[in-house]
C-alpha positions in Angstrom: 12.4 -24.2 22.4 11.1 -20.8 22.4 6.8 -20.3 22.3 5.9 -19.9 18.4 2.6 -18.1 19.3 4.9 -15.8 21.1 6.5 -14.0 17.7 4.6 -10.9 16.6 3.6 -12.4 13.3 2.0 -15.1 15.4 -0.6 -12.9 17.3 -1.2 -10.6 13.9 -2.4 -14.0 12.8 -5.0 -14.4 15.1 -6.0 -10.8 14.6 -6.4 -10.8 10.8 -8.4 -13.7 11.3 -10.8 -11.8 14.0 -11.1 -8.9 11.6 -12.0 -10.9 8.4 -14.4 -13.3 9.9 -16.2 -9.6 11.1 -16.2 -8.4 7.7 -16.8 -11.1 5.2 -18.8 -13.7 6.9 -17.5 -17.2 5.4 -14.7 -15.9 3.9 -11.5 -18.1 4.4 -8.5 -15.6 2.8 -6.6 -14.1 5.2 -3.3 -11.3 4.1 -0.8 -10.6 6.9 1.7 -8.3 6.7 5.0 -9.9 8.1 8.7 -8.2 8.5 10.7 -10.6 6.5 8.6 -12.7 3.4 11.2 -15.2 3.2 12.5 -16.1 6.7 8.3 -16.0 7.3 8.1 -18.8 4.9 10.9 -20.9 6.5 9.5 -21.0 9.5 6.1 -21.7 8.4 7.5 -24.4 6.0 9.2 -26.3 9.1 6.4 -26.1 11.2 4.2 -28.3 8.8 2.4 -25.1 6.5 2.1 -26.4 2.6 3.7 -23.8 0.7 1.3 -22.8 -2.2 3.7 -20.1 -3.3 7.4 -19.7 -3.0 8.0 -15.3 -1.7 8.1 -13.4 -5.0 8.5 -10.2 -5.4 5.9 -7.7 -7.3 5.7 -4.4 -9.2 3.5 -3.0 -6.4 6.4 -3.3 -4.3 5.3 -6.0 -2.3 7.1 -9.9 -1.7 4.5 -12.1 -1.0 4.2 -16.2 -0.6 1.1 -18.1 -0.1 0.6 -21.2 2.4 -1.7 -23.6 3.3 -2.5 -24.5 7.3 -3.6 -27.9 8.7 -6.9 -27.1 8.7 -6.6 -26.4 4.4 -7.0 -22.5 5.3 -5.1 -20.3 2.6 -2.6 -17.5 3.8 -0.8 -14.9 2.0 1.8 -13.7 3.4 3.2 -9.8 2.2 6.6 -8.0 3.2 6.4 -4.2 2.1 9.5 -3.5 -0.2 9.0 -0.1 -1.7 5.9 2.7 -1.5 5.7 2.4 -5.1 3.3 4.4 -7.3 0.3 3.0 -8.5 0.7 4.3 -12.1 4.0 3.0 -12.3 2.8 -0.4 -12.9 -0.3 0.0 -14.4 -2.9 0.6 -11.6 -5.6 3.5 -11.7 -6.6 6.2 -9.1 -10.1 6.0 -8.8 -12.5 9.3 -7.9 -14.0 8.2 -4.4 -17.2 9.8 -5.4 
């Protein structure tokens, strides 16, 4: 049986949740990209995760499934699909000033 903190989702995990913990003290929701939604979910799902969300796919051109951890932590998990314009599905371009 191969090492499942070897996969390169695995150690973006750990990452992401170095990175929020920094930048929103007490804040438990974590969003890691991943290559492939689905398979990402099967794997998770038969290594004990509670799947809060089956992977959907979105108008923002993301597919994206949610999952709980042991510990009751909440994961989403998003696979870019398409570099889709904001406008296209209602979103707004904001002026940064």
């Amino acid at each position: 049986m191969s090492d499942p903190w070897a996969s390169p989702e695995r150690v973006e995990l750990v990452l992401a949740l170095v990175v929020d913990a920094q930048q929103a003290a007490g804040c438990q929701y974590v969003m890691v990209r991943v290559a492939d939604a689905r398979a990402h979910c099967e794997r998770a799902r038969a290594n004990g995760a509670r799947i809060l969300t089956e992977p959907a796919d979105y108008m923002y051109g993301e597919r994206q499934d949610g999952a709980e951890d042991f510990a009751g932590h909440r994961w989403t998990f998003t696979e870019s699909l398409a570099d889709v314009d904001p406008q296209t599905w209602g979103g707004q371009y904001l002026d940064p000033d």
